[in-house]
C-alpha positions as CSV (number, residue, x, y, z in Angstrom):
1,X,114.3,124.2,158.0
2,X,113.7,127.1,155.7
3,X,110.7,126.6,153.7
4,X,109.9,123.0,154.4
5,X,106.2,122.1,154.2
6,X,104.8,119.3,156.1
7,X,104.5,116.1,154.2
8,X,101.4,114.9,156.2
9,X,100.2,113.7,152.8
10,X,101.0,110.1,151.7
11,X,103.0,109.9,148.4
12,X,100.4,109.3,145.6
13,X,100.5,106.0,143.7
14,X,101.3,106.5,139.9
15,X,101.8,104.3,137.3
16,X,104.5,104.9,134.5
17,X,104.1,103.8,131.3
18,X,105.2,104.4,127.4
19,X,104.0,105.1,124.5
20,X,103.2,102.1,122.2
21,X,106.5,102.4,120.5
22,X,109.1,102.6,123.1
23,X,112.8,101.5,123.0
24,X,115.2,99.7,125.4
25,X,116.3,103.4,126.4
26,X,112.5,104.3,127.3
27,X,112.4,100.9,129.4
28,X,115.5,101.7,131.4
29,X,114.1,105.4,132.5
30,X,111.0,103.7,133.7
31,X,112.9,101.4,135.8
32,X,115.4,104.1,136.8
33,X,111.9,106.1,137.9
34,X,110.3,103.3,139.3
35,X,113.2,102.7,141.9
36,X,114.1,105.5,142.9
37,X,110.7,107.6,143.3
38,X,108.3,105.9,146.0
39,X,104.7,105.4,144.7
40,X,105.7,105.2,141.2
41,X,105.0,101.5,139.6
42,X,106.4,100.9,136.4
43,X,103.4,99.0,133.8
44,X,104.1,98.0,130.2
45,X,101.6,99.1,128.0
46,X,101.6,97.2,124.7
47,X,98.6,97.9,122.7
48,X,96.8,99.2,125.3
49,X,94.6,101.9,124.6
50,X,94.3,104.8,127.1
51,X,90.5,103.7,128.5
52,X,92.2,100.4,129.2
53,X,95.3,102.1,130.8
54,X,93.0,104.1,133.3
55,X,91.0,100.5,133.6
56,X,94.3,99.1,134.8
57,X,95.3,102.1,137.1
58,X,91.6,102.2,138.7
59,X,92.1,98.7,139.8
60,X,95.4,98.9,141.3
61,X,94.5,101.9,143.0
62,X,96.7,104.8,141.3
63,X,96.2,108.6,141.5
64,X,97.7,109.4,138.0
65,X,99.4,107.6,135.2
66,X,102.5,109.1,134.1
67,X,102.9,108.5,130.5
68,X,106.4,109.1,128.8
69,X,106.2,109.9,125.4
70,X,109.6,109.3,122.5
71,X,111.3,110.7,119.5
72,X,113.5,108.4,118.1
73,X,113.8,106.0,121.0
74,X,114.5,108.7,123.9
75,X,112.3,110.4,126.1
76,X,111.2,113.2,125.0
77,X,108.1,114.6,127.7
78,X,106.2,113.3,130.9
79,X,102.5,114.3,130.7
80,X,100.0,112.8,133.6
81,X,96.5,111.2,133.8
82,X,94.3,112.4,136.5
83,X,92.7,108.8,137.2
84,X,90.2,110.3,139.5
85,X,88.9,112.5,137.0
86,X,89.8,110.5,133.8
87,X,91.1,113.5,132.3
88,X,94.9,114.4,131.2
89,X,96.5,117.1,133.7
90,X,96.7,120.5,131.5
91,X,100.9,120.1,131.5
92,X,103.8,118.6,129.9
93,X,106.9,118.5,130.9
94,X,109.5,118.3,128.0
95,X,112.5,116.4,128.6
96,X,115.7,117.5,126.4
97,X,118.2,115.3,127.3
98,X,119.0,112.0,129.9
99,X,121.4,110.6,131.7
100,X,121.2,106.8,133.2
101,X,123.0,105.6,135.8
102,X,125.6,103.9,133.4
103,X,125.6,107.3,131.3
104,X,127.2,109.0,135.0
105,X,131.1,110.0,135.3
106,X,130.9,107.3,138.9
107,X,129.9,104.4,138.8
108,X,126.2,104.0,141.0
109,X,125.3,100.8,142.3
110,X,121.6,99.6,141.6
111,X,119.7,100.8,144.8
112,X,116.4,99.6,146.5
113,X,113.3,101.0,145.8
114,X,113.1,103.8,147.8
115,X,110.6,104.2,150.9
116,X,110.8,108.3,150.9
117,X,111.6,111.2,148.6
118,X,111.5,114.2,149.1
119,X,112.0,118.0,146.4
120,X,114.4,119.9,147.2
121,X,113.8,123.2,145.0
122,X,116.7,125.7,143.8
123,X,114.7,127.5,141.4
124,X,111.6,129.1,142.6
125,X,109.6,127.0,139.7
126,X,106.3,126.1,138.5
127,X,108.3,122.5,137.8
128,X,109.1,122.0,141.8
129,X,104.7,123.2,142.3
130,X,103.3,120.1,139.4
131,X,105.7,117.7,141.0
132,X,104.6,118.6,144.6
133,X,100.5,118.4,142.9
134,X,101.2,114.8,141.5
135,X,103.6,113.0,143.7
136,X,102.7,114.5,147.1
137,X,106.1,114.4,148.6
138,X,107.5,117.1,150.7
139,X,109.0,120.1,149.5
140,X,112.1,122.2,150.4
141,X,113.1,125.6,148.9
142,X,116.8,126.3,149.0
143,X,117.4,124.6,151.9
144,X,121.4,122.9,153.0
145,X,121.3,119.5,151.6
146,X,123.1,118.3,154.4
147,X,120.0,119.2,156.4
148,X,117.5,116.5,155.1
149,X,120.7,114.2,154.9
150,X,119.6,110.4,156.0
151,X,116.0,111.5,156.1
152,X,115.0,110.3,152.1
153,X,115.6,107.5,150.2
154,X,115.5,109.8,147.5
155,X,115.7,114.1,146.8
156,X,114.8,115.5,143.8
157,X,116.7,118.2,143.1
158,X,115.7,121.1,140.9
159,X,118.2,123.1,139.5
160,X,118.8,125.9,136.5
161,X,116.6,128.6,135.1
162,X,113.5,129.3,132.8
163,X,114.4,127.5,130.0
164,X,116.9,124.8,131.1
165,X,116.0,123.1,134.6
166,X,118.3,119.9,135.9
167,X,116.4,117.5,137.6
168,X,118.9,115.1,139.3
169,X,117.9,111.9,141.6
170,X,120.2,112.0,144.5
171,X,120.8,109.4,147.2
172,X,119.1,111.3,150.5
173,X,121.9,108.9,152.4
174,X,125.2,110.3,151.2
175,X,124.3,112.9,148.9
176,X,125.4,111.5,145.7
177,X,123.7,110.2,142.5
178,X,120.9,108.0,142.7
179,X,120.1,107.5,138.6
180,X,118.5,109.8,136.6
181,X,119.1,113.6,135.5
182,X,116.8,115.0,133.3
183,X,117.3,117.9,131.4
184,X,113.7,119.8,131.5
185,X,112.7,122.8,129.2
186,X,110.0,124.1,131.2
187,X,106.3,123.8,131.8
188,X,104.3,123.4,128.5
189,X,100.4,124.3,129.2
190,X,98.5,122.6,126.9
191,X,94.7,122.9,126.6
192,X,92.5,119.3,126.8
């Protein structure tokens, strides 16, 4: 496979999480995330602060916290907590648009929470290199879909160009939709 790397690594464990103020939109893409990416747990934070946050994710054993932040009741970025380092990764990635499963033209069952996932990248991105960093699954450039076919739970598939990327979760079984797409602007490096 062209442009495979080996995925000796385990996935990393990552806890997702809102804001304070999040809406039943915001609740449904942590769910959606939760299932269908392996490693990910989905936590409610209420009035948790961030100290207690990486409190929480030190005792359940988590690598980063993935916090989604939202205007006006969507998501509107993904920025991560290096729990190891209690320090925020020096990225965000803004989010410009959803779609659920129940937003998609098909209809798409509920699935199981998926075992393995893998990124499958069309673009030549930064975005395909920070998920790879913070997830740890393996990593495909340009590759045949039909080639990792029945070998994922999940792919994540990166699509578009500087500026507008697609991130779709597909079913690694038969190739269709598994939840999510997220429309991504890019990488935003931000100094902390």
């Amino acid at each position: 496979m062209e442009g495979g790397l080996a995925g000796a690594q385990l996935a990393a464990k990552i806890l997702a999480t809102s804001s304070r103020f999040y809406s039943k939109k915001i609740n449904e893409f942590l769910n959606e995330l939760s299932t269908a990416l392996p490693g990910v747990e989905k936590i409610v934070r209420g009035k948790r602060s961030y100290r207690a946050l990486l409190e929480e994710a030190v005792a359940r054993g988590a690598d980063y916290i993935a916090l989604v932040r939202s205007r006006r009741g969507n998501p509107a970025s993904l920025e991560f907590i290096d729990v190891a380092r209690r320090r925020w990764l020096p990225y965000s990635i803004p989010i410009s648009g959803v779609k659920m499963r129940e937003d998609l033209q098909v209809y798409v069952a509920r699935k199981p929470k998926a075992r393995r996932a893998a990124i499958v990248d069309y673009t030549a991105s930064e975005l395909a290199d920070v998920f790879l960093e913070i997830f740890r699954y393996p990593l495909f450039y340009s590759i045949d879909l039909e080639e990792v076919r029945g070998r994922y739970d999940t792919l994540l598939l990166i699509r578009g160009k500087p500026g507008g990327y697609s991130l779709e979760l597909i079913d690694g079984r038969d190739l269709g939709p598994r939840g999510l797409v997220i429309k991504v602007k890019g990488i935003k490096i931000k100094y902390v």
